[in-house]
GULOFI-358676 format. One record per residue: residue in one letter; residue number from 1; y negated, x negated, z of N, C-alpha, C in turn. Coordinates in pm, whole numbers, plus 50000, padded with zeros to 5 digits. Atoms other than C-alpha are relative to their C-alpha. Example, Ala and Ser with C-alpha at 12.3 -4.5 7.8 and 13.67 -1.06 7.14 Angstrom:
% GULOFI-358676
VEXPA A 1 50119 49911 50000 50450 48770 50780 49880 49910 50000
VEXPA S 2 50119 50082 49994 50106 48633 50714 49891 50077 50073
% end
This chain:
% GULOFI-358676
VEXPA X 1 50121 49918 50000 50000 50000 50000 49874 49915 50000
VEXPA X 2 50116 50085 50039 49761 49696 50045 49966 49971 49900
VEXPA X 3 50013 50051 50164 49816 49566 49726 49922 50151 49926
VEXPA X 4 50071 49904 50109 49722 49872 49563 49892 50037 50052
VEXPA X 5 50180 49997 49949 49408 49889 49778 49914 49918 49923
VEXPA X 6 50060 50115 50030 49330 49582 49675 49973 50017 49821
VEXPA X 7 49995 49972 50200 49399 49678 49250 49905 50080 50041
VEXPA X 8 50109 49895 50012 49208 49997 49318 49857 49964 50009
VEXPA X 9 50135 50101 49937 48909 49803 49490 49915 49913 49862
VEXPA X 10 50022 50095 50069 48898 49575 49207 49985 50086 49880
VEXPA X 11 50029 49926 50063 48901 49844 48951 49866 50061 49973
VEXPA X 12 50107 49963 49979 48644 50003 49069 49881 49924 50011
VEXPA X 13 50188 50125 50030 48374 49691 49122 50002 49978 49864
VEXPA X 14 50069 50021 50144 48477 49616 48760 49934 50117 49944
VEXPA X 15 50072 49896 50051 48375 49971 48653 49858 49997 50036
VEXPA X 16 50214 49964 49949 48002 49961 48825 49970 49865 49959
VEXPA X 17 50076 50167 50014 47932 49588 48704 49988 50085 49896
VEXPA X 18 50086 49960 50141 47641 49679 48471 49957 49926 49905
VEXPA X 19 50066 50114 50086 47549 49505 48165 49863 49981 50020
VEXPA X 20 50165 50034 49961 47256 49289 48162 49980 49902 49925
VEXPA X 21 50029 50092 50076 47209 49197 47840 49929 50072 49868
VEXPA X 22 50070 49943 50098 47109 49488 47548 49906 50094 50114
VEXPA X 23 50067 49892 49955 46804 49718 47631 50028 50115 49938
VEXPA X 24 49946 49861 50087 46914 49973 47371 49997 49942 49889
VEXPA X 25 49971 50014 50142 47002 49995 46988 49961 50119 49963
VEXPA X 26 50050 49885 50062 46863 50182 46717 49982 50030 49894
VEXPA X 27 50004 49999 50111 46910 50313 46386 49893 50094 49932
VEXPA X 28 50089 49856 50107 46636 50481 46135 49970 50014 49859
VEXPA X 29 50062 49974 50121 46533 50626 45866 49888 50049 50017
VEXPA X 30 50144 49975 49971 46180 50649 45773 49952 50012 49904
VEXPA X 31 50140 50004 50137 45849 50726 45578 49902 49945 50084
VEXPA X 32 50144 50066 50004 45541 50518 45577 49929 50037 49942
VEXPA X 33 50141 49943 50085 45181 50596 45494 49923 49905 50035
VEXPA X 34 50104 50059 49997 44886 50441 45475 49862 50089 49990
VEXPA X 35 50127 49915 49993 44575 50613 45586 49861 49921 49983
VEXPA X 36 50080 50036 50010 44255 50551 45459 49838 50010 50074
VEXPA X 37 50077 49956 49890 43891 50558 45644 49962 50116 49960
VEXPA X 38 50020 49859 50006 43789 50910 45490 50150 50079 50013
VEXPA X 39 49794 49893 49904 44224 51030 45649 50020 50041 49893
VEXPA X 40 49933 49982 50080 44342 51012 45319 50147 49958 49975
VEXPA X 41 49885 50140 50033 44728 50921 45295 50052 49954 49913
VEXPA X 42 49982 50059 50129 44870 50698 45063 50178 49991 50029
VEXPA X 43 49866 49996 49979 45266 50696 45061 50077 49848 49968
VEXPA X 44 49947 50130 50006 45404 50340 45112 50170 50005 49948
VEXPA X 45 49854 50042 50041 45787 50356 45130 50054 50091 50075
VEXPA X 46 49854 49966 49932 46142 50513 45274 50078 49893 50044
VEXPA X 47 49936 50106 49933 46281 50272 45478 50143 50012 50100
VEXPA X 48 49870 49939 49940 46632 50245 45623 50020 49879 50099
VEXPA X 49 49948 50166 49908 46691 49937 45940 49996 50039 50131
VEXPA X 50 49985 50016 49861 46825 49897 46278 49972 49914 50062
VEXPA X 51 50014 50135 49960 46748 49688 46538 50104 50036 50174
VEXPA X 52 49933 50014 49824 46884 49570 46901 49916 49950 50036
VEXPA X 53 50067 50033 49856 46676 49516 47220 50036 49948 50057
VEXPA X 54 49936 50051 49907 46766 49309 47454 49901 49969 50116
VEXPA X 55 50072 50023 49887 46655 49274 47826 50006 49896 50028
VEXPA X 56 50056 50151 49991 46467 49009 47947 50059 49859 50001
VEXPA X 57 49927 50119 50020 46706 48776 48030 50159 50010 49927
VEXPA X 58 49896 50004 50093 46976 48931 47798 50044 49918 49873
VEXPA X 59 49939 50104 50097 47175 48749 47539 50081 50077 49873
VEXPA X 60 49904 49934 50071 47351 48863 47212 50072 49923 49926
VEXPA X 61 49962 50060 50092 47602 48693 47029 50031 50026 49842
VEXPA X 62 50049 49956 50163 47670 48895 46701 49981 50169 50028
VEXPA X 63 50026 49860 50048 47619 49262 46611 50049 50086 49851
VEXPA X 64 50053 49922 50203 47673 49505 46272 50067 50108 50030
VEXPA X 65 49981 49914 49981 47717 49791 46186 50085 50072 49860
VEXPA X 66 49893 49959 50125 47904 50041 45889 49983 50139 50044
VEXPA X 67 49975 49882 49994 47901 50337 45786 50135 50056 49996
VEXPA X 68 49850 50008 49978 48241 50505 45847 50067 50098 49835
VEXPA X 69 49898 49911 50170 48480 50625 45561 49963 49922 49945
VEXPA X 70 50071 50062 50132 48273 50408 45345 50058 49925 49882
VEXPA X 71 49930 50094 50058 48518 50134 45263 49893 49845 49986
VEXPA X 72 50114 50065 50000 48176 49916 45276 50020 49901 50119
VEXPA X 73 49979 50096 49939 48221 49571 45451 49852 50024 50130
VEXPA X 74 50122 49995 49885 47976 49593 45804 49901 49910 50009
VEXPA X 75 50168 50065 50050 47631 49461 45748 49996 49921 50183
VEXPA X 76 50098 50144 49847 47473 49151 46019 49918 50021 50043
VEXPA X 77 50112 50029 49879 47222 49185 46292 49954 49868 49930
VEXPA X 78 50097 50158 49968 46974 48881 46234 49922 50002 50137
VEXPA X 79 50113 50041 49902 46782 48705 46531 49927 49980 49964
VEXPA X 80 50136 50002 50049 46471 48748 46517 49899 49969 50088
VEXPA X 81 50037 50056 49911 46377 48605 46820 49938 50083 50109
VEXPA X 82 50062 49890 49903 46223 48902 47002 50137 50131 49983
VEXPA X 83 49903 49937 49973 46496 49129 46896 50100 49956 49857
VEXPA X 84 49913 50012 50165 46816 49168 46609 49959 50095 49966
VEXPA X 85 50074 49891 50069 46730 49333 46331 50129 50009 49897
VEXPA X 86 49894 49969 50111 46924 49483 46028 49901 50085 49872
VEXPA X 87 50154 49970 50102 46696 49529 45686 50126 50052 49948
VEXPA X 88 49915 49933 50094 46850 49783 45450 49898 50061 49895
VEXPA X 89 50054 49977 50087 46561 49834 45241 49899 50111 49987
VEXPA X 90 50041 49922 50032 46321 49986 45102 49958 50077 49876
VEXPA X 91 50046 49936 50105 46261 50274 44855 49866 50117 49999
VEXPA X 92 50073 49936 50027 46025 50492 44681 49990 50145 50016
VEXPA X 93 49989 49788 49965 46169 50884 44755 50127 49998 50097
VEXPA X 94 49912 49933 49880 46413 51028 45005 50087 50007 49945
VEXPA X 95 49861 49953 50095 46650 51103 44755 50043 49866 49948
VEXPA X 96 49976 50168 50043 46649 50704 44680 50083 49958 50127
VEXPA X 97 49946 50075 49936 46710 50628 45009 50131 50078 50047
VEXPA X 98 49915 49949 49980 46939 50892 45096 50146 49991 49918
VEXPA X 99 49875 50101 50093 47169 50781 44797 50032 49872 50055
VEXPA X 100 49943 50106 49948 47185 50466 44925 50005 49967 50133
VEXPA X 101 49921 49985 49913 47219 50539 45274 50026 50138 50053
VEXPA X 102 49974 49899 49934 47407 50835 45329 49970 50052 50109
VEXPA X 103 49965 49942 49894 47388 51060 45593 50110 50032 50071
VEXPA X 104 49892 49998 49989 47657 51055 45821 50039 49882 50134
VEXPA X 105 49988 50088 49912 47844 50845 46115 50014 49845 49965
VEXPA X 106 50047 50107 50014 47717 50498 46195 50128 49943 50108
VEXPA X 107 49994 50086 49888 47926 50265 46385 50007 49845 50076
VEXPA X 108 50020 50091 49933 47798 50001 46600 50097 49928 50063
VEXPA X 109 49895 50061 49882 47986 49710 46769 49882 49889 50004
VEXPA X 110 50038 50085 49901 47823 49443 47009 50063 49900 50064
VEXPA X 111 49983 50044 49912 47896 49169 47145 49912 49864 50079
VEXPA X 112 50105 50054 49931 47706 49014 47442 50103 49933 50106
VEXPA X 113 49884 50010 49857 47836 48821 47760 49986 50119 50067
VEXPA X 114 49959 49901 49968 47818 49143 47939 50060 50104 50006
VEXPA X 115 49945 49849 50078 47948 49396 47714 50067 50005 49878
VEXPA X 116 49960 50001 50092 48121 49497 47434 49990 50159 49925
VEXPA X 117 49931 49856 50052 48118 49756 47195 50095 49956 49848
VEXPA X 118 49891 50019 50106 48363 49816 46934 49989 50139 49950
VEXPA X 119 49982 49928 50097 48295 50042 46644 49946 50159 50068
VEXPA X 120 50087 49911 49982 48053 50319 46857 49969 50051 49940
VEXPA X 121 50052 49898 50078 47966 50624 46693 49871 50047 49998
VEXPA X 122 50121 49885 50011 47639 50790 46617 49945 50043 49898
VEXPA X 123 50008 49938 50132 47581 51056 46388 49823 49987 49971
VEXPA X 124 50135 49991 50014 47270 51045 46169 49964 50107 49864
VEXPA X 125 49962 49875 50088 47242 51380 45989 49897 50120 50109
VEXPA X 126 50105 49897 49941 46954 51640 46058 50120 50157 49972
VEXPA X 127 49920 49860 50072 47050 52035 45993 50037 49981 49883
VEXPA X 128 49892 49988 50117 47304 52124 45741 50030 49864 49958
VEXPA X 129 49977 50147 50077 47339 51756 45714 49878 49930 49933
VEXPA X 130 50086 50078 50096 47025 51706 45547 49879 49900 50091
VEXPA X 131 50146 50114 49993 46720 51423 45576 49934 50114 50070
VEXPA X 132 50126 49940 49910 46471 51567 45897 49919 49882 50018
VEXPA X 133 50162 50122 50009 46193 51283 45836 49887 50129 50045
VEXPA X 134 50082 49934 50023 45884 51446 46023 49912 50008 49936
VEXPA X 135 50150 49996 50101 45546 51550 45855 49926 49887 49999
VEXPA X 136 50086 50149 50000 45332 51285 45789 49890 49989 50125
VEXPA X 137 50075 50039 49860 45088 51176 46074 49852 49965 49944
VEXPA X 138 50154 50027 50017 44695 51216 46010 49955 49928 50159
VEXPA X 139 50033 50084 49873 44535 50974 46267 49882 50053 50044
VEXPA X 140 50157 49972 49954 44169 51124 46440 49949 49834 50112
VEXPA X 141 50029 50112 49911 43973 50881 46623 49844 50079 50104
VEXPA X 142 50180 49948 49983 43666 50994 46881 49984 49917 50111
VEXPA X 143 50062 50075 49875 43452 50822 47141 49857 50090 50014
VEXPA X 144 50127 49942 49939 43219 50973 47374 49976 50159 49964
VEXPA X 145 50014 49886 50090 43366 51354 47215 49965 49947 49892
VEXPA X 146 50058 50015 50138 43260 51241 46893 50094 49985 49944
VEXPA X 147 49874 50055 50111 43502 51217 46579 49879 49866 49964
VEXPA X 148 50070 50169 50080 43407 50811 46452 50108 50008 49891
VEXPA X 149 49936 50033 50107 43487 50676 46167 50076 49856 50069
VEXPA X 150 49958 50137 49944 43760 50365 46203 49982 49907 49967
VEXPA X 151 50033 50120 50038 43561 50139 46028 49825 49967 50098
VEXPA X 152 50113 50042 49940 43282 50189 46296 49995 50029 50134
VEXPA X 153 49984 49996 49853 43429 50161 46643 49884 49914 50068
VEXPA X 154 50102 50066 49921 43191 50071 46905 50072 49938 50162
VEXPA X 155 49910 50081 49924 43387 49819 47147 49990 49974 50142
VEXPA X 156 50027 49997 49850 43190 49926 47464 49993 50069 50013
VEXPA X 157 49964 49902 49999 43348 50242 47428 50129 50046 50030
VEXPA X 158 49858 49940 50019 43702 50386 47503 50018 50086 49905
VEXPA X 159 49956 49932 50134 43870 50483 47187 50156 50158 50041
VEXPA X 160 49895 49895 49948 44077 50835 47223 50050 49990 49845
VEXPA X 161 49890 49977 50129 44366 50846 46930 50007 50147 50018
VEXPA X 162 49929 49914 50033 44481 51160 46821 50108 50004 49890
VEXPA X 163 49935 49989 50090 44711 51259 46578 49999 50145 49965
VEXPA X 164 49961 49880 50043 44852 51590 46334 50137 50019 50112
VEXPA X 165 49910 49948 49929 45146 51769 46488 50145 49941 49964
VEXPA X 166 49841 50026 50017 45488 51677 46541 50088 50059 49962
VEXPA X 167 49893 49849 50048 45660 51895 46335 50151 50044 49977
VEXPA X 168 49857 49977 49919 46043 51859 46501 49969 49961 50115
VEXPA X 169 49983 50091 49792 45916 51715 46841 50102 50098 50076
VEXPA X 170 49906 49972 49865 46174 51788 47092 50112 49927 50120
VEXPA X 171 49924 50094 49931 46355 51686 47390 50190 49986 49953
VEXPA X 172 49854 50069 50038 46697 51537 47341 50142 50106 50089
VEXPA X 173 49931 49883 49901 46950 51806 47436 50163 49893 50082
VEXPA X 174 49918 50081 49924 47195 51520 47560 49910 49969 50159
VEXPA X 175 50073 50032 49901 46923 51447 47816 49968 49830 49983
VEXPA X 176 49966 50132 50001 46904 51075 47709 49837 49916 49999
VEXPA X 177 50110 50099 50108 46588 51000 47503 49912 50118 49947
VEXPA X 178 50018 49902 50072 46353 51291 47420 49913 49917 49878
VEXPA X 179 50062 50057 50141 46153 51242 47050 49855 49951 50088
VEXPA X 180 50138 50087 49960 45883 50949 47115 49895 50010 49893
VEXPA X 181 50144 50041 50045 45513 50879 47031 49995 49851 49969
VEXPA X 182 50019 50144 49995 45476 50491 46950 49819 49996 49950
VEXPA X 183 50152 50059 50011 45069 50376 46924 50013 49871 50046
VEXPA X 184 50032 50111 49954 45012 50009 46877 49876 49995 49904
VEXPA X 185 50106 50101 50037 44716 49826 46835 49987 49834 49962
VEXPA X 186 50001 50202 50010 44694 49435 46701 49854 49967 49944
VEXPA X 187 50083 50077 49997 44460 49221 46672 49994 49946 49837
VEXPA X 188 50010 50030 50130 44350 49041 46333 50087 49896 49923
VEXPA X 189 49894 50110 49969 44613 48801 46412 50150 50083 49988
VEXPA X 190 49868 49943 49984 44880 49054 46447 50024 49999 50145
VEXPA X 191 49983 50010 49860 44891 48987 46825 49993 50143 50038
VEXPA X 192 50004 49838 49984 44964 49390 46959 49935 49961 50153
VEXPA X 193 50090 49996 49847 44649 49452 47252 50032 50135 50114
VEXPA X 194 49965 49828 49912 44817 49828 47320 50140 49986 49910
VEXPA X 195 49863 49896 50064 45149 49981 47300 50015 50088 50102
VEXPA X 196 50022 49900 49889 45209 50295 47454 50151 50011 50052
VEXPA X 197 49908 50010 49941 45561 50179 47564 50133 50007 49906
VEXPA X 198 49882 49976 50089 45950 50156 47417 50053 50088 50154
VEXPA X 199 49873 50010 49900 46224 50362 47597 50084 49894 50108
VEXPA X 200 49835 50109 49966 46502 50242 47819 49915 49862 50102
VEXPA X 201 50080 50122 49925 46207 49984 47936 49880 50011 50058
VEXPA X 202 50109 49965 49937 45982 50179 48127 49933 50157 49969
VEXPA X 203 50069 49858 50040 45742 50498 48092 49999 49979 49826
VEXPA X 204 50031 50016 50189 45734 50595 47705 49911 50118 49990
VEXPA X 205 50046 49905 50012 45508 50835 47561 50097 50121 49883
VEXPA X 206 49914 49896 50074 45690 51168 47411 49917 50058 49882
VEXPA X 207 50071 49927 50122 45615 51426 47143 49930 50134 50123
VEXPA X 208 50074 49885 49863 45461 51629 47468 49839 49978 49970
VEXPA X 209 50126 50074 50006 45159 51388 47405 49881 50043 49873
VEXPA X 210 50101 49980 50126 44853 51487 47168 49898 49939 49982
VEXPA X 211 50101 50094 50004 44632 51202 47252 49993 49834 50088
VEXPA X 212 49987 50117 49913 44615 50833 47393 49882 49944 50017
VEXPA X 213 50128 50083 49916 44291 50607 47551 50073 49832 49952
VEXPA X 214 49996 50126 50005 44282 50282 47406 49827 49927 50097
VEXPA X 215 50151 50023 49928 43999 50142 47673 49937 49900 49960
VEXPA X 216 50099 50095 50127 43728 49953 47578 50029 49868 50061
VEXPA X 217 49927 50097 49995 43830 49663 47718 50104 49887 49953
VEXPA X 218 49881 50102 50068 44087 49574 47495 49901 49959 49876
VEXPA X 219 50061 50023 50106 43838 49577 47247 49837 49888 49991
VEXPA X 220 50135 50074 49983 43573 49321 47119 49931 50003 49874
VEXPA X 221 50063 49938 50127 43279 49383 46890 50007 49913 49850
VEXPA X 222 50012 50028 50168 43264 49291 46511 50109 49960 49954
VEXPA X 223 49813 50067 50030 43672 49235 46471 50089 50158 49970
VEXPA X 224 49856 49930 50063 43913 49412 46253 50130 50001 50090
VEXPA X 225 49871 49994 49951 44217 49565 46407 50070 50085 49878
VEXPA X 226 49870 49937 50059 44510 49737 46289 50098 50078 50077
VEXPA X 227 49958 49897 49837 44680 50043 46471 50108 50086 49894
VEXPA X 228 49914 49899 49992 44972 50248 46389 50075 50113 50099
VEXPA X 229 49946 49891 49930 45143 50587 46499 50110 50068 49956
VEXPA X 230 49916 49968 50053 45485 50656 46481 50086 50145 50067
VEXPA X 231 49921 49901 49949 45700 50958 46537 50167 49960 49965
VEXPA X 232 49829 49977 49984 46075 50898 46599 50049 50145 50018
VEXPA X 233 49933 49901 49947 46280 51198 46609 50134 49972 50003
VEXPA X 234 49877 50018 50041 46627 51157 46745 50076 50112 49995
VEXPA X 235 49916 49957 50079 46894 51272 46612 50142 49985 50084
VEXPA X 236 49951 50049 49929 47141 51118 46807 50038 49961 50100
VEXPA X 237 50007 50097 49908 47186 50942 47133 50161 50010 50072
VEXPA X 238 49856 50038 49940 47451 50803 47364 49966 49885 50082
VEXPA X 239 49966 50113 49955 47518 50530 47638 50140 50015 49980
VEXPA X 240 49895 50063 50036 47824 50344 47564 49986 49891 50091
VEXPA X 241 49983 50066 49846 47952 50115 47889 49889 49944 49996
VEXPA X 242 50093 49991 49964 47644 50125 47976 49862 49955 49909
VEXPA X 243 50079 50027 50084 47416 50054 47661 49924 50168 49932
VEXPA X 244 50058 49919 50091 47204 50292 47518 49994 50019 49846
VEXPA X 245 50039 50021 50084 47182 50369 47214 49953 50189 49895
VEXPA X 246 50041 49852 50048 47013 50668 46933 49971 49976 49870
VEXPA X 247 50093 50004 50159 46928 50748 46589 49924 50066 49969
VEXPA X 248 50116 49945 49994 46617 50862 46457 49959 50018 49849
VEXPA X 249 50107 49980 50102 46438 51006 46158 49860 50015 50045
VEXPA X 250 50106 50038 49947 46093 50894 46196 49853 49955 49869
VEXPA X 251 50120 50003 50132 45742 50863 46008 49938 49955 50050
VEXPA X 252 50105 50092 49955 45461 50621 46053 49888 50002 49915
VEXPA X 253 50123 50012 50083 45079 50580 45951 49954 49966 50072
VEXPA X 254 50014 50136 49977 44948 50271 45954 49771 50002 49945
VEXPA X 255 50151 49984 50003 44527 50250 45983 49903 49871 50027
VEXPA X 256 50045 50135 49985 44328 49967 45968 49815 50065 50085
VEXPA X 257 50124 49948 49882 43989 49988 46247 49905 49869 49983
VEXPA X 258 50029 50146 49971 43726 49760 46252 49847 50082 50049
VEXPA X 259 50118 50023 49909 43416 49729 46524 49888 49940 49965
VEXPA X 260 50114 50042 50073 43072 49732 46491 49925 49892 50098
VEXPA X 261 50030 50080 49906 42836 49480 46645 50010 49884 49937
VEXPA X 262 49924 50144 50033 42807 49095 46611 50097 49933 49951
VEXPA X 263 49852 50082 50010 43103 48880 46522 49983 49955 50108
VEXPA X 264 50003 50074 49842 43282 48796 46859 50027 49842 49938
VEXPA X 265 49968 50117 50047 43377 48430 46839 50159 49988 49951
VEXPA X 266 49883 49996 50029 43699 48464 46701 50045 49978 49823
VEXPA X 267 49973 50043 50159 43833 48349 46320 50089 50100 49969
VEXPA X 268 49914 49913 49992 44048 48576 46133 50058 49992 49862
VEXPA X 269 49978 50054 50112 44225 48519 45799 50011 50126 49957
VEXPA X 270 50055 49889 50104 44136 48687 45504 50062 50124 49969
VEXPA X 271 49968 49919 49971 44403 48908 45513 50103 49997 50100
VEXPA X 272 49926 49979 49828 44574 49054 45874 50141 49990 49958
VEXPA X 273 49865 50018 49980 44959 49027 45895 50026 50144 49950
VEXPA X 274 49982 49836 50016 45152 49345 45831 50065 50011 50155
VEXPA X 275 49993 49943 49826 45241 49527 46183 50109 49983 50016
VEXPA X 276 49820 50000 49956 45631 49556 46122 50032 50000 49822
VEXPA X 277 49980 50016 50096 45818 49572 45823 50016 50143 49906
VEXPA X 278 50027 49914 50051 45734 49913 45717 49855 50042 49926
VEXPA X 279 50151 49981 50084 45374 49848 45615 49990 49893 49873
VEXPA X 280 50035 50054 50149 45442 49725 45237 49886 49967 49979
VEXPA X 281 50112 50024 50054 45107 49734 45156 49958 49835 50038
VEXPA X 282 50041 50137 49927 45095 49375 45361 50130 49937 49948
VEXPA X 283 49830 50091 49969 45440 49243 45247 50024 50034 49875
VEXPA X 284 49908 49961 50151 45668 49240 44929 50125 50047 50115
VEXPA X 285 49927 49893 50000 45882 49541 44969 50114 49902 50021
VEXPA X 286 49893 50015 50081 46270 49490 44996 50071 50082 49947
VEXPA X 287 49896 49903 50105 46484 49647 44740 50083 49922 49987
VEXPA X 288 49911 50045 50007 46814 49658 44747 50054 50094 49931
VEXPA X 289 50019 49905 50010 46952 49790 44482 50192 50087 50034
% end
């Protein structure tokens, strides 16, 4: 009877040893825009890529993923030094990318010193199966009540974001992950001065949200920024021994801001970085075909 105290005992501490090495994983599909300073949008791309998170002092050794049934050899995670990533391209219509990545179950495997997964499921398929990419995302900007224009922020002001409506926002009926807000801000450098948070790693902002406070503080006068606003909607979610993970159809519009006033002392090359790898307009596209 000891002995099997002792197995049971040992069972059980291995079951509660938590990994401590991914923050979550995440697959999407997407549309990009490009908004102009009179909130005109311009339609960049359909984009299809996952990435992995990892906590602070987490580690990953490889990753990939596959779609199932496919017969399709499982695509590589790259390090990317802040997280792994997985590029699958980008196209011009929904019906481009949806040909070339089905809708349908994804599955993930991991492996980290902490954890393992092996061939994890998560479906990525709106109603009846089809593509739920939300509406596109008009950006507002005001200070002091006022609508501004974003080529004439005033940098000893707090900037209020808005956005159009989220037109699937909802919470996550698993309870996991409800549909997020993402707002970053960078610098002319690309350096991000705001984010309004990731999952899994603290407070995030939801699709509950209809406005954010970038304070004036972060800001300094006569300098170009660059700000996007994304809507994830998942689709998906799941922890798996103890990893998170979700999939998302999701839409972004991407706005370029720039402050009036002096030039602060700061240099800035002629043209800014792109934010991530969904703002083409800064990058050569990839196509795959």
């Amino acid at each position: 009877m000891r002995l099997l105290g002792i197995l049971l005992a040992a069972l059980v501490s291995t079951a509660c040893i938590e990994q401590t090495d991914v923050s979550f994983f995440v697959l999407v599909k997407s549309s990009n825009y490009a908004q102009d300073s009179a909130g005109e949008l311009t339609l960049l791309n359909y984009h299809f890529f996952s990435e992995i998170f990892l906590l602070s002092e987490g580690a990953l050794e490889s990753g990939t993923l596959a779609l199932q049934d496919s017969g399709d050899p499982p695509l590589e995670f790259e390090d990317r030094g802040d997280n792994f990533y997985l590029e699958m391209g980008h196209y011009d219509t929904q019906q481009d990318v949806d040909r070339a990545h089905p809708n349908g179950t994804y599955l993930f495997s991991l492996t980290a010193p902490s954890v393992q997964l092996r061939n994890a499921p998560l479906d990525l398929a709106g109603p009846s199966g089809q593509t739920d990419i939300p509406a596109p995302i008009t950006i507002s900007l005001e200070q002091s009540g006022q609508s501004v224009s974003p080529l004439e922020i005033d940098a000893d002001q707090d900037l209020v974001v808005s956005w159009s409506d989220y037109s699937n926002g909802q919470a996550d009926p698993r309870g996991i992950v409800d549909d997020m807000i993402f707002v970053v801000v960078a610098d002319c450098h690309g350096e991000r001065i705001f984010h309004t948070g990731l999952p899994f790693q603290g407070p995030y902002t939801t699709y509950r949200t209809n406005e954010i406070t970038v304070e004036a503080e972060r800001l300094n006068a006569g300098q170009p920024y660059s700000a996007f606003v994304e809507f994830p909607h998942v689709v998906d979610s799941g922890v798996i021994s103890g990893v998170p993970g979700f999939t998302s159809y999701a839409t972004a519009t991407y706005l370029d801001l720039h402050t009036t006033g002096p030039l602060a002392d700061m240099e800035c090359p002629d043209a800014p970085p792109p934010m991530d790898t969904g703002q083409t307009d800064r990058m050569e596209p990839v196509r795959i075909p």
